[in-house]
Structure formats: structure tokens, C-alpha cells
FIKOLPA-41197 format. One record per residue (C-alpha): residue number from 1; residue in three letters; y, z, x. Coordinates in pm, 1 decimal. Layout:
% residues N
+-----+---------+----------+----------+----------+
! num ! residuo !        v !        w !        u !
+-----+---------+----------+----------+----------+
! NUM !     ALA !        Y !        Z !        X !
...
+-----+---------+----------+----------+----------+
% end
This chain:
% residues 60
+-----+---------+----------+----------+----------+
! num ! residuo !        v !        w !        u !
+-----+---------+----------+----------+----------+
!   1 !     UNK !   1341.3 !    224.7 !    570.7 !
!   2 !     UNK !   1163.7 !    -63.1 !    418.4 !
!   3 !     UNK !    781.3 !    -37.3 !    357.4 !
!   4 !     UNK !    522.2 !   -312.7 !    206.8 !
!   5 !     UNK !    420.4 !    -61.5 !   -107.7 !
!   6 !     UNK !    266.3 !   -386.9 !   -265.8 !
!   7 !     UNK !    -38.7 !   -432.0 !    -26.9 !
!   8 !     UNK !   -384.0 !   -295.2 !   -115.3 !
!   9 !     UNK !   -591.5 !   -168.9 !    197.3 !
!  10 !     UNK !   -991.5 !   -165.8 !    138.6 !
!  11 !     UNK !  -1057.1 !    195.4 !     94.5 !
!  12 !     UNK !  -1440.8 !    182.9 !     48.6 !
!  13 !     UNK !  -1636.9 !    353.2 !    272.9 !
!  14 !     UNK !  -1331.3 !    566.2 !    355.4 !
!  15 !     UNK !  -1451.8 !    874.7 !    204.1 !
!  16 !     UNK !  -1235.0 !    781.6 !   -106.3 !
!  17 !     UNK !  -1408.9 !    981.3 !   -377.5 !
!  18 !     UNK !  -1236.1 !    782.3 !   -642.0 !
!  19 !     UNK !  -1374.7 !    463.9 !   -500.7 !
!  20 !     UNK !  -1688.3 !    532.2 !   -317.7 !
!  21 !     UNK !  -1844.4 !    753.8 !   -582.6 !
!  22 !     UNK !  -1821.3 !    471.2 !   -836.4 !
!  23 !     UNK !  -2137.1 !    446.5 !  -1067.7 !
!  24 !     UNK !  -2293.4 !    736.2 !   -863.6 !
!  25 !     UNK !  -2431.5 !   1045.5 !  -1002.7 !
!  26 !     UNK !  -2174.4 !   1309.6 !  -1008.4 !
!  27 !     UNK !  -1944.0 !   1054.6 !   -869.6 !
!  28 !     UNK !  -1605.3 !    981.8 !  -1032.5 !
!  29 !     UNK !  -1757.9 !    721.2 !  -1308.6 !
!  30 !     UNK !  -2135.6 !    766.7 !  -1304.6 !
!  31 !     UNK !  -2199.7 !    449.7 !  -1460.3 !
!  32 !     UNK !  -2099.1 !    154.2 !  -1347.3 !
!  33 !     UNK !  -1853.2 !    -55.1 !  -1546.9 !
!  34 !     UNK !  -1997.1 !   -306.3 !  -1803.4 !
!  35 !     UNK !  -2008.7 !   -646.1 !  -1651.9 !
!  36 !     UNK !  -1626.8 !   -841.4 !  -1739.9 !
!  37 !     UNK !  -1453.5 !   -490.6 !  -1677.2 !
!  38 !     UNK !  -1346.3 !   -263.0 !  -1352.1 !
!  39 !     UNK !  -1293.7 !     95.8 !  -1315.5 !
!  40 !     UNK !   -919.4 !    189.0 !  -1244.3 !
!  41 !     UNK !   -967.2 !    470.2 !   -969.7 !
!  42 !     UNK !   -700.3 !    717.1 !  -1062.3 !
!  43 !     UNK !   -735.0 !   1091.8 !   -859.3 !
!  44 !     UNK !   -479.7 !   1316.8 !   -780.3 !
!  45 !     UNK !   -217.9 !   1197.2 !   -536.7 !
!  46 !     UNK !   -407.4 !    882.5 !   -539.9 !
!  47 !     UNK !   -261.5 !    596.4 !   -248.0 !
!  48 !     UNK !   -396.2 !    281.1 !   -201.9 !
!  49 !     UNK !   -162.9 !    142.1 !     40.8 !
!  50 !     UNK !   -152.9 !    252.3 !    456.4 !
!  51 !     UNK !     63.7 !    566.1 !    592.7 !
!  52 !     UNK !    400.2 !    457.0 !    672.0 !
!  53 !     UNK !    388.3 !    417.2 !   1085.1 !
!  54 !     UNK !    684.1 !    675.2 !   1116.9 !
!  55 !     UNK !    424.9 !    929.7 !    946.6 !
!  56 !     UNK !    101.3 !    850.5 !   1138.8 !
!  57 !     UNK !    363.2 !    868.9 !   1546.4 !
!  58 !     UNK !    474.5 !   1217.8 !   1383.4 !
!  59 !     UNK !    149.3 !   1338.5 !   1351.0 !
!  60 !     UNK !     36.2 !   1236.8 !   1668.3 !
+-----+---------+----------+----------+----------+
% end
């Protein structure tokens, strides 16, 4: 099976802790990066790419 692993979906507003709770209190950085650098959002079994379609018919 071939799969695009090399595609980044959007995942804010997704309820994606490790992105949505970015410079929030509590959140996964509280403070927001320095200007000139980025947070890399790393959490366990973190994805950023789309279930494979063979994954999403199963479930359904």
C-alpha cells in the first residue's frame, strides 16, 4: 500500500493538545516561542499526517 506520509494536515483547532495549547497556561509550552523560533509539538503517538482511507472504511 502506498501512502503520502510527507503531507502535513492543519491540526489546529482539532483538539490537538500539542498544538492548540501552545503558549497557553497549562498548555503544552505556556509561553509562546521567542519571535525567529517555533515550537516542535512532540506528544505521545504524535501524527501529523491524515488516517490512511483503508483505516477510517474499517471503522465505519
Amino acid at each position: 500500500m502506498k501512502y503520502d506520509f510527507t503531507s502535513i494536515m492543519d491540526r489546529k483547532g482539532r483538539d490537538a493538545i500539542a498544538v492548540d495549547m501552545i503558549g497557553q497556561p497549562g498548555g503544552f509550552a505556556p509561553e509562546a516561542p521567542a519571535p525567529g523560533f517555533d515550537v516542535i509539538p512532540m506528544w505521545v503517538a504524535d501524527m501529523n499526517f491524515p488516517t490512511a482511507p483503508g483505516i477510517i472504511k474499517a471503522i465505519m
